[in-house]
N, C-alpha and C positions, 0 to 999 in steps of 0.2 A: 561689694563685689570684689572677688580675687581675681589675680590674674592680670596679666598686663594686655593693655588694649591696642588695639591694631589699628593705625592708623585709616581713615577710612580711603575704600580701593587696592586695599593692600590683604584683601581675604582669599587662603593660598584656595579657596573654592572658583574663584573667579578665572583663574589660571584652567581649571577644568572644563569651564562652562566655553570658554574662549574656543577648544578644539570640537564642537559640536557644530559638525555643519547638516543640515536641515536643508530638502528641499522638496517643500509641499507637492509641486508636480510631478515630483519624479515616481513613476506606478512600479511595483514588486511585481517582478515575472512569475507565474502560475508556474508548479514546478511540474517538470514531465510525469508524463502519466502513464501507468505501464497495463497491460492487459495481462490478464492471468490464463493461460489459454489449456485446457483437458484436451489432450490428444488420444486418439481412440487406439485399440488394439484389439488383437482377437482374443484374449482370457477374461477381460475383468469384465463381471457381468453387470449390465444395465439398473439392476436393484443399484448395487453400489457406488456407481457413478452420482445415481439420485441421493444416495445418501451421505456424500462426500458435497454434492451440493448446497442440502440444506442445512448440513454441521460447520463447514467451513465459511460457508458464503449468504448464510441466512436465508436459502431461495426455499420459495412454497412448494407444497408436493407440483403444481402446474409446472411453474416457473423450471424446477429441476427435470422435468420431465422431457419440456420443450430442450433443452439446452443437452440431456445427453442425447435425444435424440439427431438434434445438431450434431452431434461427435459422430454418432455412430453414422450416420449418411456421409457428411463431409469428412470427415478423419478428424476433426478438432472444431471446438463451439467456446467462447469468451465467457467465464464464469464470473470473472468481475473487474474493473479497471481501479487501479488504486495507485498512492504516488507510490517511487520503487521501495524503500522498505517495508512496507507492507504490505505491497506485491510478493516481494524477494519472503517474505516470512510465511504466504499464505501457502508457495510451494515448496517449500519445506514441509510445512506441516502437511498436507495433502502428500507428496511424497515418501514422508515418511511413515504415515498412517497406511497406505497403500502398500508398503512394503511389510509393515506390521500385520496384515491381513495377509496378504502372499498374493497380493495382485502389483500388478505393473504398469498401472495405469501411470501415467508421465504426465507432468504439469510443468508447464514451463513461462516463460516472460514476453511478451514482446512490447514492445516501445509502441505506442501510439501515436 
């Protein structure tokens, strides 16, 4: 063997292990969860609302159905909860597709 040997307790890895503190009961908070919310308007028509549903949010023709008609009675229906970035990115991309069509449907966040 090469190499000079290190006396034993003296492994500069030991020095590393030393600042690990561990503590089995301590539990991770679940991180906030944000809702993605379609607010209604009078242009963009109900086909599309359905179709924004089941592109962005995976919902079935039912599922999309129930949910714009949520919007269109109450003024806005919950398309999906997710943690914030990927909440923050689902309306975007619905936003922007929306505008890319020449509709104005408005998608927006709220905190659950």
């Amino acid at each position: 063997m090469s190499g000079v040997r290190q006396p034993f307790g003296n492994d500069p890895m030991d020095d590393l292990n030393d600042d690990v503190l561990t503590h089995p009961d301590q539990k991770l908070a679940k991180p906030p969860m944000y809702k993605v919310v379609l607010n209604n308007d009078d242009y963009t028509p109900m086909e599309f609302v359905i179709h924004v549903l089941q592109k962005f949010f995976r919902k079935n023709e039912s599922e999309a159905v129930q949910i714009m008609l949520l919007v269109h009675k109450t003024g806005k229906g919950v398309a999906g909860v997710f943690p914030f970035s990927i909440a923050e990115t689902k309306v975007k991309q619905v936003n922007d597709f929306s505008k890319q069509h020449g509709f104005p449907l408005l998608t927006t966040l709220e905190q659950e």
